[in-house]
C-alpha positions, 0 to 999 in steps of 0.5 A: 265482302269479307264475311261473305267470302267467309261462308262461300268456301268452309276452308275460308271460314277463318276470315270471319275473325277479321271480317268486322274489323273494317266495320269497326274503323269505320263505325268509330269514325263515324261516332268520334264526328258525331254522325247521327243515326241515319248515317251510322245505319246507313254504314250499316246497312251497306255492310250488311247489303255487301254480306248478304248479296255476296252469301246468298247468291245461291237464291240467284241459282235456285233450281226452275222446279223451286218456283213457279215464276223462275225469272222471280229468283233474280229480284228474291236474291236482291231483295233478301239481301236488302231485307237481310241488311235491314239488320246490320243497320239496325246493329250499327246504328244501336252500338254507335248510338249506346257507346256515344250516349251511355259512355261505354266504349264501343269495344264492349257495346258492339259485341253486345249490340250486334248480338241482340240483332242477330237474336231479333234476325232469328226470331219470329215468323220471318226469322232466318238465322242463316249467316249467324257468325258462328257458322262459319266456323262450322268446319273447325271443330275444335272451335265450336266445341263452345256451342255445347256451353251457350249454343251457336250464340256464344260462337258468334260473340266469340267472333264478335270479341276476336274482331273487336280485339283485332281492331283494338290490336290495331288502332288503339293505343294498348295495341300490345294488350290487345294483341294478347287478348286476341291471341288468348281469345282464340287460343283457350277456346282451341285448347279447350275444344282438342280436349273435349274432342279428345275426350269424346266417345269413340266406341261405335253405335248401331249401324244405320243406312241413309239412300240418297236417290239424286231424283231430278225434281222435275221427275219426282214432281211430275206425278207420272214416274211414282213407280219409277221414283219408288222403285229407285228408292227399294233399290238402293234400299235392298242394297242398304240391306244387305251390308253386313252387319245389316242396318237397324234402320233405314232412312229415306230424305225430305218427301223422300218420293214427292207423293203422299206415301202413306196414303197411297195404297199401292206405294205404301203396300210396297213399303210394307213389303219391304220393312216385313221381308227385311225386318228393317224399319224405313223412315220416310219424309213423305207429303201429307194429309188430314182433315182438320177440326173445320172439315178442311184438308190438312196439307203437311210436309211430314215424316214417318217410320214405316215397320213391318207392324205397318204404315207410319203412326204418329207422323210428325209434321213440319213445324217451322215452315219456311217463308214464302217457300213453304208458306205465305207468312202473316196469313194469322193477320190476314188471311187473304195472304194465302192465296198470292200464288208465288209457287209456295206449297200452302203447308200447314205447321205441326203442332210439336215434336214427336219421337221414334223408336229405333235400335240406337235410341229414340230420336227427334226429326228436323225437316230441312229448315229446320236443322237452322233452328236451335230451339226446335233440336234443343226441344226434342232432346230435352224430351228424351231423343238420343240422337236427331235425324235431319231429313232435307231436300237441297237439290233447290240450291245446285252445287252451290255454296248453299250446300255447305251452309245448310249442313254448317247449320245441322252440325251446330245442332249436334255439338249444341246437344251432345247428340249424333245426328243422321242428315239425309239429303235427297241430292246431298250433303247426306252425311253422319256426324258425330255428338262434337259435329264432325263429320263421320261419313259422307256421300258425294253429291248428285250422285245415287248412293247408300251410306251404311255407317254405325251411328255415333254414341251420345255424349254428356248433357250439355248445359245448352241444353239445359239452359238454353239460348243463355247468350242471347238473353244476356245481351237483350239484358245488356242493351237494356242495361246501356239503354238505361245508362244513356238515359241516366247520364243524359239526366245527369247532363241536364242536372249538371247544366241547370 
């Protein structure tokens, strides 16, 4: 319950350094009376249930417009959590297994074991790395300054050791070595942090302006009010235009005007008009489509930058689709999958990155989900983007804690990278944040409104970047390495009796 308080409100994001704590007592009980494993799951999976239903209640309050069977978001709530709380079984069940079978003292096995699960949750088709620890820390700066070392991962093994230190501090008989071990745990990552904060490029970049329009879904996808949504969308954008100094790019959200803007002749005319009388280029998340190799339609969510040359040419396509939401998972196994109706919009995947020019530099796009994602971002940049462009729609999720954890997730994205990032949300959160993930400008939610800021510089390449999820390598590593102890001093036991 702890933690899941702690994603509810940014502010009580601290809680998560105490939030394991009671799984720890607990998970030690158990193993000290030689619980098996279905017991040290079940222990598990109950923090895991109480977690997740407690920081997902926001599927509960999913707009009607999400889903075509509304009613459907009741049971998706509780069966996300169940499904979600599968994996805190399974890490409480690997760490009470490995110390009692290896010999290492749960203090050293948990953090290991835990991150491991968390790797697997966010792995794969079904992945969702959502509620990853670390994020909760999201709206600290100074703590997540780390993440440019080991990504969002080393966050949450630093999460991980202050629980296990505040739990030692508390049971064990060095209560005092491990009192300072947990001050020093949280102290030298802050101090660090002020530093690289302090140390951060201040000098302006390039203006740029981000519309939020605030189109209710039920208008921008009943397909008769296009003129009316399009019209709302050059309005704000005239606005945008003339700030002074003017922007250098203008950016639109997710499907930004809910019909295929490129294709459609007459909507893309009007795009055309406004970039060649402005001579601002308008970046676009627009639906799309194409036929594919076996003469079948290509359905796409995708984005594009509109010139005064034209319409947008390469397009970049969705690539990691969300789940049931956007597409039926598994359909690579069965085909048949794909055509259970449960209000999923049947998208088909891009096939990689592709990068834009603009007046600060080229940048790599991120479709809503995708900003939760640390290998998409750590991709584009590696390719050569100076900054990243996150083009969302929340309105799905009301003004519910939703909000702040979807946008959590993008900030980790930047300070991963050292890279500014421009998050523009068709309701809101639409906001600029700089290369250290702190927010520079912000519009207030559900309202129409223009963001004309300068953009962020750059900082230095990190070695996230360069190396990668390092962190969670370690520990697959790490649970091998425990695995292998436990078979050893099994092997020994047998040996020594016979």
């Amino acid at each position: 319950m702890l933690l899941g308080v702690a994603f509810l409100v940014p502010a009580l994001g601290l809680l998560a350094w105490v939030a394991f704590v009671p799984l720890l007592v607990a998970l030690e009980d158990y193993r000290v009376a030689g619980a098996g494993v279905r017991r040290l799951f079940g222990l598990g999976y109950l923090f895991g249930f109480s977690f997740f239903l407690i920081g997902s209640h926001w599927i509960a309050l999913l707009s009607d417009v999400a889903i075509t069977v509304p009613w459907l978001k009741y049971p998706a709530w509780v069966a996300a959590a169940a499904y979600l709380a599968l994996f805190g079984g399974l890490g409480t069940a690997l760490a009470g297994t490995l110390a009692r079978r290896s010999g290492v003292g749960l203090a050293w096995v948990f953090p290991v074991a835990w991150l491991a699960v968390e790797e697997l949750r966010g792995s794969g088709e079904l992945g969702f790395p959502w509620f990853q620890p670390g994020y909760a820390f999201a709206a600290f700066p100074p703590f997540i300054q780390m993440a440019s070392l080991g990504g969002v991962t080393l966050v949450t093994l630093w999460v991980l050791a202050v629980n296990v230190l505040a739990w030692r501090a508390m049971r064990g008989r060095a209560r005092l070595r491990a009192g300072i071990g947990a001050a020093l745990v949280v102290l030298l990552p802050l101090t660090w942090g002020l530093r690289a904060l302090d140390a951060a490029d201040r000098a302006p970049g390039p203006t740029i302006a981000l519309i939020q329009a605030n189109i209710a879904g039920e208008i921008k996808w009943s397909g008769r009010h296009q003129r009316e949504v399009l019209a709302a969308f050059l309005t704000l954008s005239d606005s945008a235009a003339s700030v002074r100094p003017a922007p250098g790019l203008i950016i639109w959200p997710e499907t930004a005007t809910g019909s295929y803007l490129r294709r459609q002749l007459d909507q893309a005319i009007e795009v055309a008009r406004f970039t060649a009388r402005t001579e601002i280029p308008v970046f676009a998340g627009f639906a799309d489509y194409g036929i594919a190799a076996d003469g079948r339609p290509r359905y796409t969510n995708a984005a594009g930058l509109f010139t005064p040359r034209g319409v947008p040419d390469p397009v970049y396509a969705k690539r990691h689709l969300v789940p049931f939401g956007e597409r039926m998972p598994f359909q690579w196994l069965l085909p048949g999958l794909g055509r259970i109706e449960l209000g999923q919009a049947e998208w088909t995947p891009g096939s990689g990155p592709v990068l834009f020019p603009s007046v600060a530099g080229r940048f790599g796009c991120l479709i809503c989900f995708e900003s939760i994602f640390p290998d998409l971002a750590r991709e584009d940049v590696r390719r050569g983007a100076r900054w990243l462009v996150n083009v969302t729609n929340d309105e799905w999720f009301g003004n519910s804690a939703a909000l702040d954890q979807h946008a959590a997730m993008a900030a980790l994205r930047a300070v991963e990278n050292h890279v500014p990032l421009a998050r523009c949300a068709n309701t809101g959160l639409t906001e600029l944040l700089d290369a250290n993930g702190r927010v520079t400008r912000a519009l207030p939610v559900f309202r129409p409104g223009i963001l004309v800021a300068p953009l962020a510089r750059p900082g230095p390449p990190t070695p996230f970047t360069r190396l990668g999820d390092w962190p969670g390598a370690l520990a697959g590593l790490g649970v091998l390495a425990l695995a292998l102890a436990a078979v050893r001093r099994a092997l020994t036991g047998r040996t020594n009796r016979g």
